[in-house]
C-alpha positions in Angstrom: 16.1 32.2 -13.0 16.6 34.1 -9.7 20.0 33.6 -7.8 19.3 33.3 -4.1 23.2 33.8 -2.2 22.1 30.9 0.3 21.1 28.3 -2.2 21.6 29.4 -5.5 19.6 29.6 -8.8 15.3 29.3 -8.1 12.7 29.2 -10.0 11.3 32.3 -11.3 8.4 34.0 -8.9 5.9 34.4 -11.8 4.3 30.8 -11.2 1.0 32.1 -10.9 -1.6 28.9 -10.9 -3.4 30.9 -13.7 -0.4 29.6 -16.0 -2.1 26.3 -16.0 -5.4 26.7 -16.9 -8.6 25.4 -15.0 -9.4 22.3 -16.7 -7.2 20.2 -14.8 -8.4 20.9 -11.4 -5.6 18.2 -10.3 -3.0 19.6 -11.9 -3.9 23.3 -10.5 -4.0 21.8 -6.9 -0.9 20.0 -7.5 0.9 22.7 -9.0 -0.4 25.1 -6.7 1.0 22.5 -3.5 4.4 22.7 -5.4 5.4 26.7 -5.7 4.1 26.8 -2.3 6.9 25.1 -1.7 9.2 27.4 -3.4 8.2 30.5 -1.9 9.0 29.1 1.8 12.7 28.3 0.1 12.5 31.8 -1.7 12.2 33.9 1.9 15.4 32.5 2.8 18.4 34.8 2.5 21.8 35.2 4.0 20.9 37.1 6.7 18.0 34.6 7.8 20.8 31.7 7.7 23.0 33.6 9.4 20.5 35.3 12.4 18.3 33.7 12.6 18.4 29.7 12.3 15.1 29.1 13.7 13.3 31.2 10.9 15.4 28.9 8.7 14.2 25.7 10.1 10.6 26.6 10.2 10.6 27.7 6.4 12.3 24.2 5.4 10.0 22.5 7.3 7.0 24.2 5.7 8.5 24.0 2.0 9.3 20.3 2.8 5.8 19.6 3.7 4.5 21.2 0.6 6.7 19.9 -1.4 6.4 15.9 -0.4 2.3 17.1 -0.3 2.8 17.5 -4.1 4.7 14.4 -4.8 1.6 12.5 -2.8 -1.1 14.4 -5.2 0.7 13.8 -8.2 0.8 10.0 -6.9 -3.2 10.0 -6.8 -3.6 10.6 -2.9 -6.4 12.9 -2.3 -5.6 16.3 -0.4 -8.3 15.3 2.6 -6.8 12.0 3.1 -3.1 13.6 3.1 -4.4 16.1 5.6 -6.2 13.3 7.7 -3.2 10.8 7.5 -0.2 12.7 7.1 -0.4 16.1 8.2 2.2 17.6 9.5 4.3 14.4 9.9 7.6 14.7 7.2 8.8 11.4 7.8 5.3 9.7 7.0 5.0 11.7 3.8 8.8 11.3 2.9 7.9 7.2 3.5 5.1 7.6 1.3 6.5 9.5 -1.6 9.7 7.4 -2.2 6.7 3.9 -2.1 5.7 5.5 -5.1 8.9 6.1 -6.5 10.4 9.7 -4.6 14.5 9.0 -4.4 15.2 8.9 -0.7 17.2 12.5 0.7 20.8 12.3 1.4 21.9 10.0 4.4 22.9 13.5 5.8 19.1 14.8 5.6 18.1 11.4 6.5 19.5 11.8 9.8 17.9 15.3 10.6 14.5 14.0 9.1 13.0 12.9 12.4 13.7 15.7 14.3 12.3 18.1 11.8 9.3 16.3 11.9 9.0 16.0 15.5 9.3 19.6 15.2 7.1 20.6 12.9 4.5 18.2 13.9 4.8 19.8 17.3 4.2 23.3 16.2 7.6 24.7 15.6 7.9 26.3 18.9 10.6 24.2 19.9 13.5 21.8 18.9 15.4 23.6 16.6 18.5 23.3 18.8 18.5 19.6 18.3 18.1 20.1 14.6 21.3 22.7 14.4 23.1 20.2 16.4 22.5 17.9 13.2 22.7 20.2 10.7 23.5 23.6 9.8 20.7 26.1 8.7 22.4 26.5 5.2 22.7 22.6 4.8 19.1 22.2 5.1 18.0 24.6 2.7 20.0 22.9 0.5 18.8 19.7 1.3 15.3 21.0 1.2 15.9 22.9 -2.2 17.2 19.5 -3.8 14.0 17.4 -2.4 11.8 20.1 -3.8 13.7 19.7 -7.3 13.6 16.2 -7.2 9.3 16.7 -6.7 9.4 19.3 -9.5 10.8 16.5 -11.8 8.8 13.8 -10.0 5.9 15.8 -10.9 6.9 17.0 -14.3 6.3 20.8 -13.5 8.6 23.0 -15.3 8.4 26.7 -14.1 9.7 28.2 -17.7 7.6 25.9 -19.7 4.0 25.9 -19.2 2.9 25.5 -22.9 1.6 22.3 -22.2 -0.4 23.0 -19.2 
C-alpha cells in the first residue's frame, strides 16, 4: 500500500487489467473503469493541493466520474448508454449509483456535488472558485478517495487479491 501525504494509504499501482484475465470481458471493463479512478487520485500530492487547487479539482472530478462509471457497470448499465445518458454529469451518475444501492457522500460533499458537476460537465475551464468556496482542495480528495473506496467494495475489487479474477 502506497502512502500518498494528501490522502493517505492507496492502492498499489500494479493494477494492470491483465491481472484479471480476458474471460470476463465485464469484469475487465469494470475493473479497468475503476483503477482509472485511482490513478487521477494517485497524481495528487501536497504540492498540487497546495498550488495548485484547480489541478486538484479537475483530477477529483475525473476520478469521481470513473469511479461512479464503475459502480453503474457493475450495476448492469452498458458503457454506451452511460456515455449517452450520463456523461459527464456527477450528480446524475451519483443519483443512479446509490438507486442501486451506492451509500450517498457525506452531507459535506453533498453540498459541493452540484458544482463539480456543473464544472466538469462544462469542460473544467471554469468554476473551481465556487467549488473552493465550498470546499477545500484537500477535503475533496478525501471525499473523492472515500467514494472511490466505497465503489471498490461496491464492486468487490480488491487490488491485493486477484486470485479469484
Amino acid at each position: 500500500m502506497t502512502r500518498n501525504p494528501v490522502i493517505g494509504n492507496l492502492p498499489p499501482k500494479d493494477h494492470s487489467i491483465e491481472h484479471f484475465g480476458s474471460s470476463n470481458h465485464d469484469r475487465v471493463l469494470n475493473a479497468d473503469t475503476y483503477f482509472r479512478a485511482l490513478e487521477f487520485i494517485n497524481l495528487m500530492n501536497l504540492n498540487m493541493v497546495e498550488q495548485r487547487p484547480s489541478q486538484v479539482i479537475k483530477n477529483a472530478a475525473y476520478a469521481l466520474q470513473f469511479a461512479l462509471k464503475a459502480a453503474l457497470l457493475y450495476s448492469g448499465n452498458a458503457e454506451n448508454w452511460i456515455e449517452r445518458h450520463i456523461g459527464r454529469d456527477l450528480e446524475a451518475a451519483m443519483a443512479l449509483a446509490a438507486s442501486f444501492g451506492m451509500p450517498p457522500p457525506t452531507p459535506e460533499f453533498a453540498g459541493v456535488l452540484p458544482e463539480l458537476s456543473r464544472y466538469h460537465a462544462a469542460g473544467r475551464n471554469f468554476g473551481h472558485a465556487r467549488i473552493l468556496s465550498v470546499m477545500t482542495s484537500r477535503h475533496i480528495c478525501e471525499n473523492v478517495l472515500s467514494l472511490i473506496e466505497v465503489v471498490g467494495e461496491m464492486i468487490e475489487i480488491k487490488t491485493n487479491d486477484r486470485a479469484d479474477m
